[in-house]
C-alpha positions, 0 to 999 in steps of 0.5 A, spaced: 500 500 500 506 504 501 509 503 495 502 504 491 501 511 493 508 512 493 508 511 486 502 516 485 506 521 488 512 520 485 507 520 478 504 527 479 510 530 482 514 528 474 508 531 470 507 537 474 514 540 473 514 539 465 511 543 460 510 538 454 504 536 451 499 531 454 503 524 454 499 518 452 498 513 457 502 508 456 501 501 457 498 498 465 504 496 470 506 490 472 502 489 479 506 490 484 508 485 490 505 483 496 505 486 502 509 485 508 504 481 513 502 486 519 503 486 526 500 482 532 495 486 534 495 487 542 492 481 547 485 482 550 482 485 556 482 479 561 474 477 562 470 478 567 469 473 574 465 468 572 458 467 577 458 463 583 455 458 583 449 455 586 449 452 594 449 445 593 443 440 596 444 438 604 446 430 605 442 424 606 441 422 614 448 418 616 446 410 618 444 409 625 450 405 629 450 398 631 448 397 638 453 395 643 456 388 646 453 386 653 458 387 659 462 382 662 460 379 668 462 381 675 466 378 680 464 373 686 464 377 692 468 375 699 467 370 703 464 374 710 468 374 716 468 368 722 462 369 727 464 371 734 464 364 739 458 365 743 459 366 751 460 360 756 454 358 759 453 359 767 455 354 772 449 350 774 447 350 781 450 345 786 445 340 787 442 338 795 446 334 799 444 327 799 442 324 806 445 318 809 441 311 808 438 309 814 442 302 817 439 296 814 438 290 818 444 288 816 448 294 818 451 296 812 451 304 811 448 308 807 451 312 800 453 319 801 451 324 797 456 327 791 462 331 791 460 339 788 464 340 782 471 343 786 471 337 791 472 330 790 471 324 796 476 322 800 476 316 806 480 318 812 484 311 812 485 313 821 477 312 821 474 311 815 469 316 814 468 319 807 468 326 806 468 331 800 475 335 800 477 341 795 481 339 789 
């Protein structure tokens, strides 16, 4: 395109400055050469954000959880403790003293009567009599 129009120029400069009569034109020119490729124009403008985006749908319900174990047994408990020993009972009461058997025909004597518990017979060798005696 610049060479076009420089040409053109240079076409009017020549015929302006001669004084000679009208030229006849002469034949067209060959065509001339193509053109250089043009620059890479400048990058775009970045766009606009884009739009947010829809609140996503609430979740299903979890599963219910599994019921647990049952408990282990629990432990025996202890043995008690010994009872106490019961008191000793009391001392019964001393019985009455016997009385002496009448002589029999025979004369034999009668039996004496027993011993309270801290006492026991004794049978005096000098003249036989029996008595009760402490232990």
């Amino acid at each position: 395109m610049k060479r076009l129009l420089f040409t053109v120029v240079l076409l009017l400069a020549i015929s302006g400055c001669t004084t000679s009569p009208a030229a006849v034109p002469g034949p067209p020119g060959q065509q001339g050469a193509q053109g250089q490729a043009g620059q890479q124009g400048n990058q775009g403008n970045q766009g606009d954000p884009g739009q947010s985006g829809q609140l996503g749908q609430q979740g299903d319900p979890g599963q219910s959880g599994e019921q647990g174990r049952r408990g282990d047994q629990g432990q025996s408990g202890r043995q008690g403790n010994q009872g106490n020993q019961g008191n000793q009972g009391n001392q019964g009461d001393q019985g009455d003293q016997g009385h002496r058997g009448d002589q029999g025909k025979n004369g034999q004597q009668g039996s004496n009567a027993p011993c309270p518990a801290d006492q026991h017979r004794y049978t005096d060798p000098a003249t036989g009599e029996v008595r009760c005696v402490r232990d």
